[in-house]
Every structure is written in structure tokens, then in C-alpha cells.
DRENZA-736468 format. One record per residue (C-alpha): x, y, z; residue in one letter. Coordinates in nm, 4 decimals, always signed. Layout:
<node x="X" y="Y" z="Z" aa="a"/>
...
REM end
This chain:
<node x="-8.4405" y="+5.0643" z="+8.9058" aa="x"/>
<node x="-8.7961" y="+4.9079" z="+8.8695" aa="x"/>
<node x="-8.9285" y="+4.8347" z="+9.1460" aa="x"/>
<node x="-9.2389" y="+4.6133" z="+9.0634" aa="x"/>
<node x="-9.2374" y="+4.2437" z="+9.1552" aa="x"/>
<node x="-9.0636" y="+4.0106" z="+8.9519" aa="x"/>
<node x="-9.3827" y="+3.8463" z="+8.6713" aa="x"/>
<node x="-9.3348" y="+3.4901" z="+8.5470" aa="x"/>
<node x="-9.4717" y="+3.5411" z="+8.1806" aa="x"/>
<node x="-9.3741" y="+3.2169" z="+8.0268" aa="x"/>
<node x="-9.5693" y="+3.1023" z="+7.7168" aa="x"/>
<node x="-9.6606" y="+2.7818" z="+7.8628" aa="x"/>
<node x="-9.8825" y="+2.9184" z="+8.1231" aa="x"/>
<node x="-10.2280" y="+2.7802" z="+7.9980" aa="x"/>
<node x="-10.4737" y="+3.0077" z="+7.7351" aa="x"/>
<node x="-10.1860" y="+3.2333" z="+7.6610" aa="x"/>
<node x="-10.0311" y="+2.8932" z="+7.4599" aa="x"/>
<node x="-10.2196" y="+2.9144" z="+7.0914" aa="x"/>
<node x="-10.3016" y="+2.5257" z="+7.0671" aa="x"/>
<node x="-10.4303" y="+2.5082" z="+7.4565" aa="x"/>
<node x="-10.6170" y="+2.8211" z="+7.3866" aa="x"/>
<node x="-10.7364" y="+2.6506" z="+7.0383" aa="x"/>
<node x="-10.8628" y="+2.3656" z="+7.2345" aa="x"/>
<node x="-11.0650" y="+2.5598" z="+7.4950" aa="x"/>
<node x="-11.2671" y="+2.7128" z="+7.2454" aa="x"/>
<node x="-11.3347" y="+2.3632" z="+7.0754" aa="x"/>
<node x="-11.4178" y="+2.1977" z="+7.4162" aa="x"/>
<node x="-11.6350" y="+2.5355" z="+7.4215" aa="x"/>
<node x="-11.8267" y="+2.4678" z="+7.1484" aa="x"/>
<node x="-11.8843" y="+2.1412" z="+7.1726" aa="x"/>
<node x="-11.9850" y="+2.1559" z="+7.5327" aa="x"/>
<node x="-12.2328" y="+2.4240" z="+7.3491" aa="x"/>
<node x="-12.3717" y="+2.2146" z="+7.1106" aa="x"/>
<node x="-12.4012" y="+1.9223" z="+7.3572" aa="x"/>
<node x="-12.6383" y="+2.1374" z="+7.6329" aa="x"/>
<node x="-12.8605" y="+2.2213" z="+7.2907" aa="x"/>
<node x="-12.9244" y="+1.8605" z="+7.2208" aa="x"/>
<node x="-12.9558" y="+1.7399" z="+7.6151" aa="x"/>
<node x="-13.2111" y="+2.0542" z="+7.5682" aa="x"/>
<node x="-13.4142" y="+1.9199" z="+7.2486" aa="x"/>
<node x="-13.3963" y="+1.5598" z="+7.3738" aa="x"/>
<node x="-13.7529" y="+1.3988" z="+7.4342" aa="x"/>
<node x="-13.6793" y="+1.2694" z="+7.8001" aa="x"/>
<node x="-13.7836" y="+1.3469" z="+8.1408" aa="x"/>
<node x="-13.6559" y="+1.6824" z="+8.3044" aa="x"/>
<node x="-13.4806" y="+1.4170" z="+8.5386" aa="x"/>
<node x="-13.2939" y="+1.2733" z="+8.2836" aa="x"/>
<node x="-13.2516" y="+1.5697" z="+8.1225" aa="x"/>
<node x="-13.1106" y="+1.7054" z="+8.4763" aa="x"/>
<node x="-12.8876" y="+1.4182" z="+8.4716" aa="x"/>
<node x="-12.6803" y="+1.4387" z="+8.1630" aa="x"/>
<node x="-12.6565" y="+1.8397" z="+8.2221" aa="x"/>
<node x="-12.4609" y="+1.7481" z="+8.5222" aa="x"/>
<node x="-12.2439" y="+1.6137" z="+8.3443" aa="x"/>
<node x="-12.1973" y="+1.8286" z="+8.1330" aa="x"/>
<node x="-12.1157" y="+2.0826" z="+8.4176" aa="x"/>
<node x="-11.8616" y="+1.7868" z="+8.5410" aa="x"/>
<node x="-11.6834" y="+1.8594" z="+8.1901" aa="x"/>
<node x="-11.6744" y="+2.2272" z="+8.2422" aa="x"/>
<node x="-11.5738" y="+2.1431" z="+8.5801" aa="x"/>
<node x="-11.3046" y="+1.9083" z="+8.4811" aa="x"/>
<node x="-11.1952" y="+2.1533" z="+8.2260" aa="x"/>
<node x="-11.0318" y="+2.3992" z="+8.4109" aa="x"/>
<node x="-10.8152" y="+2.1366" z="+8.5994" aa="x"/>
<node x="-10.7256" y="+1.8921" z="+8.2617" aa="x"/>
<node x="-10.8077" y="+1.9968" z="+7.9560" aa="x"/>
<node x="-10.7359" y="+1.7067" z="+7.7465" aa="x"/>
<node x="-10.9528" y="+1.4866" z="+7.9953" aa="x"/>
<node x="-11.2534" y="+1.7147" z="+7.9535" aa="x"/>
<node x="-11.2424" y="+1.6934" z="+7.5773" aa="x"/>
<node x="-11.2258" y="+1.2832" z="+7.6364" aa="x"/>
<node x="-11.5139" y="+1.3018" z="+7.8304" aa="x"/>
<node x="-11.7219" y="+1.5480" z="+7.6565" aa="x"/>
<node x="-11.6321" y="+1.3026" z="+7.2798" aa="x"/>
<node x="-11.7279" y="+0.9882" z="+7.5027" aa="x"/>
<node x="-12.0547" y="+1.2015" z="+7.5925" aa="x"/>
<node x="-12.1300" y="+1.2538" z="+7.2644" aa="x"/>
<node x="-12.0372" y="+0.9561" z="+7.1062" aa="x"/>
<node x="-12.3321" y="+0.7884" z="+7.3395" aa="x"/>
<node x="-12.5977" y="+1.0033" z="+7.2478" aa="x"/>
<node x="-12.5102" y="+1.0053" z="+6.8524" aa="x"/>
<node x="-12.6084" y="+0.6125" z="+6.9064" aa="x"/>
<node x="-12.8579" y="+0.6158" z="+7.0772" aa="x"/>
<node x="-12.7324" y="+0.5382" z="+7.4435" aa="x"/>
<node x="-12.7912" y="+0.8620" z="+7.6692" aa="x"/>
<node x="-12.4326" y="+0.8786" z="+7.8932" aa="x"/>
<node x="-12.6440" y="+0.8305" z="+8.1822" aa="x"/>
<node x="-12.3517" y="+0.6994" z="+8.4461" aa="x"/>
REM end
């Protein structure tokens, strides 16, 4: 008889899943890339301090909803490829 505790190990549990664990590492990337061009951006350190908390919001955000991190972080970039920093 074992006698360890009974471990849920269902494949739905997050990271283990392939396409949730696919789509961490391309929120991953892209929340990358996004803190290297908030970091090459001529703007004020306060601005600059601005839009990196948001990014951290997105990282934040990320652990609790996933798909609603990699919203954000496209709506984020989106404003900075035209030209409006996602200052909010």
C-alpha cells in the first residue's frame, strides 16, 4: 500500500498544458522586447518609469489571466508602434 498523499496531476493545471505553456513564453518575449524599447525611448526617466509599471502590471496580471496579459501587453504595443506612449 502507498502511503503518500493522493496528487491531482491533471493536464489542465496551467504551464504543464503545451498551448498555455506556448503562450507564456510569447507573453515572455514580448514583455522582453517591450522593456528594451520603453529602455531606448527618448523620454524622461518619469515617463520612462511610467510605462515600465505597466509593464510590471502585465507580468503582474499574468500570473492570474493569461489571455488578459497578452491583451494588454498587444494594446501596449500597438500604442507605442504609432506613436502614442500607453501612458494611462
Amino acid at each position: 500500500m502507498d502511503d503518500r498523499p493522493d496528487v491531482d496531476t491533471s493536464a489542465d493545471e496551467g504551464p504543464d498544458d503545451p498551448e498555455v505553456a506556448a503562450l507564456y513564453a510569447l507573453v515572455a518575449e514580448r514583455l522582453k522586447q517591450a522593456h528594451a524599447r520603453v529602455y531606448s525611448l527618448h523620454a524622461s526617466d518619469d515617463a520612462k518609469t511610467a510605462l515600465t509599471r505597466q509593464l510590471l502590471i502585465v507580468t503582474e496580471t499574468a500570473k492570474r489571466d493569461l489571455p488578459e496579459a497578452a491583451r494588454r501587453l498587444s494594446r501596449f504595443v500597438q500604442d507605442l508602434d504609432e506613436g502614442r506612449p500607453p501612458v494611462h
